[in-house]
N, C-alpha and C positions, 0 to 999 in steps of 0.2 A: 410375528415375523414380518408385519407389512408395515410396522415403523422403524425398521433398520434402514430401508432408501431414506427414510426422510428423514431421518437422524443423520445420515450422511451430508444429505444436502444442507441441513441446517447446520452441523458442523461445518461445512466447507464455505458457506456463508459468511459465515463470523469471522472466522479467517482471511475471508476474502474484503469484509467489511473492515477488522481491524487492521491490516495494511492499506488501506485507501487512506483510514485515519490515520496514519501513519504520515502518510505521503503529503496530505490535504495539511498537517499541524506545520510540516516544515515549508512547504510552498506558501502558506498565509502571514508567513512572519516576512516575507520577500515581496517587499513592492513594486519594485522594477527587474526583469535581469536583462540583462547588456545586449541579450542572444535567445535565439530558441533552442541553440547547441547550449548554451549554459542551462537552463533549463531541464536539456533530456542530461546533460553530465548533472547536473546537482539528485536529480530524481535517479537517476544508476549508483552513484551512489550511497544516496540514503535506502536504498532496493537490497545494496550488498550489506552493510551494516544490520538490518532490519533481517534478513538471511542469515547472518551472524547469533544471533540470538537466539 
């Protein structure tokens, strides 16, 4: 019974870790963006998509 929290949290980890991977593979392919608005819209985006799945 005292590794169901932490099965939790290491689930919710990896989850939390493969959406940063997520986030981090589309932002590094992007050398410049024009804006810090183009930034938070390119990353809400790919948030919604990434949601989608």
């Amino acid at each position: 019974m005292a590794l169901s929290p932490i099965r939790k949290v290491i689930y919710t980890n990896n989850t939390v870790e493969g959406f940063h991977r997520q986030l981090r593979q589309v932002t590094k392919t992007k050398d410049v963006f024009s804006s810090e608005m183009a930034l938070v819209k390119l990353l809400f985006l790919v948030s919604e998509r990434i949601g989608q799945k």
